[in-house]
C-alpha positions as CSV (number, residue, x, y, z in Angstrom):
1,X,74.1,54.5,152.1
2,X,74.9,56.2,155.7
3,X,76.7,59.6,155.8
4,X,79.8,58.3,156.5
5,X,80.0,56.6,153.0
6,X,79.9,59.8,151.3
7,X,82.1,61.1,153.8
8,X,84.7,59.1,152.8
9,X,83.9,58.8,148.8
10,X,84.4,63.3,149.6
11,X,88.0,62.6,151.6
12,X,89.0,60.2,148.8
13,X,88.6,62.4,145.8
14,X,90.1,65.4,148.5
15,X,93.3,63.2,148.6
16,X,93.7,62.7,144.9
17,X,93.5,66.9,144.7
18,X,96.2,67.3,147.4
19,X,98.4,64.1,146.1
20,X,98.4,65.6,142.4
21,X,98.7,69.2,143.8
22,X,101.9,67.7,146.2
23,X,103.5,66.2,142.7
24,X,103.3,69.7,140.7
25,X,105.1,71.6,144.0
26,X,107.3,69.3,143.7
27,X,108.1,69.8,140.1
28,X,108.1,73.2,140.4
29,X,110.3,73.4,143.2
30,X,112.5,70.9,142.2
31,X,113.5,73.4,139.2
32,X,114.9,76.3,142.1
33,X,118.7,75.5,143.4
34,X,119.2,75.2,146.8
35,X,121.9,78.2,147.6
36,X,125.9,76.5,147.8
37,X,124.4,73.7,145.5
38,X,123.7,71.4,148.3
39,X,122.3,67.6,147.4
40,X,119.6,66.2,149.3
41,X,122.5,64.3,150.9
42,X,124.6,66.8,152.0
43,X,121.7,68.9,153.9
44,X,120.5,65.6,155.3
45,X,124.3,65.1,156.2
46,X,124.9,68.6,157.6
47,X,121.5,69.2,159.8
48,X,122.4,65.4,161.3
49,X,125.9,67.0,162.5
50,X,124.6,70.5,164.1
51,X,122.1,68.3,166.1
52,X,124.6,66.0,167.1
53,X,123.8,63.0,165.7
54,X,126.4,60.8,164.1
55,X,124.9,57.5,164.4
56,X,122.2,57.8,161.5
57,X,123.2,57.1,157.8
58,X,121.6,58.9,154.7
59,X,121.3,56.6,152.1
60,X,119.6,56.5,148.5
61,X,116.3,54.2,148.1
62,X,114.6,53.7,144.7
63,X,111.7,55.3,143.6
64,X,110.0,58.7,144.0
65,X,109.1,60.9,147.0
66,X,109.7,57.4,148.8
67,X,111.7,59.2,151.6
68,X,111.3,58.1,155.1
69,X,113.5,57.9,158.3
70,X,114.2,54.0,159.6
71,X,114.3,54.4,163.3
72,X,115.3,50.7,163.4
73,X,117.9,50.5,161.2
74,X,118.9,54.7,161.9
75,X,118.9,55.7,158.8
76,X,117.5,58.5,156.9
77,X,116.4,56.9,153.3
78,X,116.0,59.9,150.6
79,X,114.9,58.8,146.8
80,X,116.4,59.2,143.8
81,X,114.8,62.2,143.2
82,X,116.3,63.7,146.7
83,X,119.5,62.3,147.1
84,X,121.3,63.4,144.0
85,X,119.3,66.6,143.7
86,X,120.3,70.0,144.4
87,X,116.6,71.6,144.4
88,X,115.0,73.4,147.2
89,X,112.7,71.0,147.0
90,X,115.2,68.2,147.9
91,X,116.6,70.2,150.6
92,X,113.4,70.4,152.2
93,X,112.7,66.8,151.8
94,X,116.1,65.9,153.7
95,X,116.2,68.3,156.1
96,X,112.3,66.7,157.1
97,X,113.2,63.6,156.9
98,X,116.3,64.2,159.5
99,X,113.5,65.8,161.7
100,X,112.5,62.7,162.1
101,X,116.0,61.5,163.4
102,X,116.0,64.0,165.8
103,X,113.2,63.4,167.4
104,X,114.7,59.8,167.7
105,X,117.0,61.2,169.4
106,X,115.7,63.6,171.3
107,X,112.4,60.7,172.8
108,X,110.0,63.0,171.4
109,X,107.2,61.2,172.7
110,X,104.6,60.8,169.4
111,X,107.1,59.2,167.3
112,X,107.9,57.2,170.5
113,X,103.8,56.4,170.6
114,X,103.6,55.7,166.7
115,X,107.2,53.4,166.4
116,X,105.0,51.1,168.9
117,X,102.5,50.6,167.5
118,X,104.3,49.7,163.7
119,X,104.2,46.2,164.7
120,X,100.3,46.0,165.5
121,X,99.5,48.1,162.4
122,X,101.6,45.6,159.8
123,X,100.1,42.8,160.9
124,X,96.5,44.1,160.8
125,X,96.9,46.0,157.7
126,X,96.9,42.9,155.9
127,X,94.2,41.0,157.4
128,X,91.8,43.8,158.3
129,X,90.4,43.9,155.3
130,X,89.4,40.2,155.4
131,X,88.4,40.1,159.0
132,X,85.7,42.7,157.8
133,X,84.6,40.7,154.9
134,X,84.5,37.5,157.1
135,X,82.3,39.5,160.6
136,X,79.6,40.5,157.4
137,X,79.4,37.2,156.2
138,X,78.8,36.1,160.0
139,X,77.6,39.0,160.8
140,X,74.4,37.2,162.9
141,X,76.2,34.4,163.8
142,X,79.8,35.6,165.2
143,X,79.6,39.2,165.3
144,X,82.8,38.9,167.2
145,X,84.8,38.8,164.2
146,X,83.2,41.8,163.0
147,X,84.3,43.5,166.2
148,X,87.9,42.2,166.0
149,X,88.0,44.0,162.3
150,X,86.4,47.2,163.9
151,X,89.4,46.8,166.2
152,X,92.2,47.0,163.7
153,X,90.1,49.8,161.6
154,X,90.5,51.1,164.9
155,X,94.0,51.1,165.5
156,X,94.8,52.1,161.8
157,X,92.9,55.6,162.6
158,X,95.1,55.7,165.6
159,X,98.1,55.2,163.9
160,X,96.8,58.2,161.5
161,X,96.1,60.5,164.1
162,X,99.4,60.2,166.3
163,X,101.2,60.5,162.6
164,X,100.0,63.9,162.6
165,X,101.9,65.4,165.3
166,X,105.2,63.7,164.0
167,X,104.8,65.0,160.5
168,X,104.3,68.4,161.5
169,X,106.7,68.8,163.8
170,X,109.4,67.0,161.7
171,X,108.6,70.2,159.8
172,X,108.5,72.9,162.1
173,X,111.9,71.4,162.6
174,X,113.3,71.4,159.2
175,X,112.1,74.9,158.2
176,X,113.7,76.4,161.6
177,X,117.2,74.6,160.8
178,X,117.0,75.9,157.2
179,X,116.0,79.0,158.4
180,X,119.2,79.0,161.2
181,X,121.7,77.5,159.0
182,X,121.7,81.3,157.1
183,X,122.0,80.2,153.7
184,X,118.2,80.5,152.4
185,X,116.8,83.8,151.8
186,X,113.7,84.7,153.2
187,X,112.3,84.3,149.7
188,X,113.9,81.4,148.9
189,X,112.6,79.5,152.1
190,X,108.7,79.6,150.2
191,X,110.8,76.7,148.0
192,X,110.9,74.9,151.7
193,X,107.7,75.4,152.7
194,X,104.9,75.3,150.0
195,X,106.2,71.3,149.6
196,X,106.2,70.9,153.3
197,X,102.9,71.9,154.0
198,X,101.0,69.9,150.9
199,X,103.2,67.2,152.2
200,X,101.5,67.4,155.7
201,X,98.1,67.5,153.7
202,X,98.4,64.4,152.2
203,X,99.0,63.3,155.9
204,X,95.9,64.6,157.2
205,X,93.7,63.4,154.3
206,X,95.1,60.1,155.3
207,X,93.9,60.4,159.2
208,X,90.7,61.8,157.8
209,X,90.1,59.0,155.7
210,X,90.8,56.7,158.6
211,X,88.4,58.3,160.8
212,X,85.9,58.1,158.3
213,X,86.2,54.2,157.5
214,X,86.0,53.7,161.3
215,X,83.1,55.6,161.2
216,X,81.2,54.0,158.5
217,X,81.7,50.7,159.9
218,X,80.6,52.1,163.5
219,X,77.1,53.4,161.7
220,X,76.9,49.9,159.7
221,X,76.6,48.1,163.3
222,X,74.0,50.6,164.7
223,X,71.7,50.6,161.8
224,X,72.1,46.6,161.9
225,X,71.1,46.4,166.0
């Protein structure tokens, strides 16, 4: 076993700390009321209109910190556990999500980079895996495949990396807006960002972890040659 394969066995049990450490912030956060009793709808609703964008629908989706902003379909999709709720947490969630939107609107170039490359990384997502299985198999005979699998591990850690930027910035965006709108407190606005920021962590374990596969697979060819 190269280094790399610990590397990622290290980055994997790291994302299991952050995911369950993301879930109790949550929890804890979702128990502090958002000043004016807010839902996760009407922040989304009211940061959309004081950037000027009136085109983009916030709508409920099923399931649990499944929030994400459609640039196809402009909409900003908040869970159950955001839409309806009236938690700091929630408001943070939104008012992220709507970052998002903005940026949309704004061409902010990364999210621009990443929205391209959606496409590539659906399709390869579900076929990498058995591209890689198939280039081992034939390893000696058609490394090519193997290469072609190295290719879409490839673009995957791509896709991680330039994901960074957006998530972070989508952030840095919410927490000014909260922050300009005047109704959170200075202390309150620790219920904004404590979730925020194990949010972006769970992003950056994920680009980690992408990098490391990509690496693994790079050392499995050079200790084959």
């Amino acid at each position: 076993m190269n280094s790399s394969f610990f590397l990622i066995i290290i980055i994997g049990v790291a994302g299991l700390i952050v995911q369950g450490r993301l879930q109790s912030v949550f929890r804890k956060y979702s128990r502090v009321s958002f000043p004016g009793g807010y839902t996760g709808r009407d922040v989304a609703e009211r940061m959309l209109r004081d950037h000027g964008i009136y085109d983009v629908k916030v709508v409920s989706t099923r399931g649990h910190l499944t929030d994400h902003y459609n640039p196809a379909t402009r909409t900003v999709n908040l869970s159950e556990s955001v839409y309806s709720s009236t938690s700091m947490a929630a408001a943070a969630v939104a008012a992220h999500e709507c970052g998002h939107a903005v940026q949309h609107a704004q061409g902010y170039a990364p999210l621009r980079m990443r929205s391209a490359l959606v496409p590539i990384i659906q399709f390869s997502s579900n076929i990498s895996t058995w591209i890689i299985i198939l280039g081992l198999l034939l390893i000696n005979s058609f490394p090519a495949i193997f290469w072609v699998g190295i290719a879409m591990i490839a673009a995957s850690a791509l896709f991680s990396v330039i994901t960074l930027p957006v998530e972070y910035d989508a952030s840095a965006r919410a927490l000014a807006w909260l922050e300009g709108t005047g109704v959170v407190s200075p202390e309150d606005m620790k219920g904004a960002r404590v979730p925020l920021r194990w949010a972006a962590r769970t992003y950056l374990v994920a680009a980690l972890s992408a990098i490391a596969t990509l690496l693994y697979y790079l050392d499995f060819v050079r200790n084959n040659d």
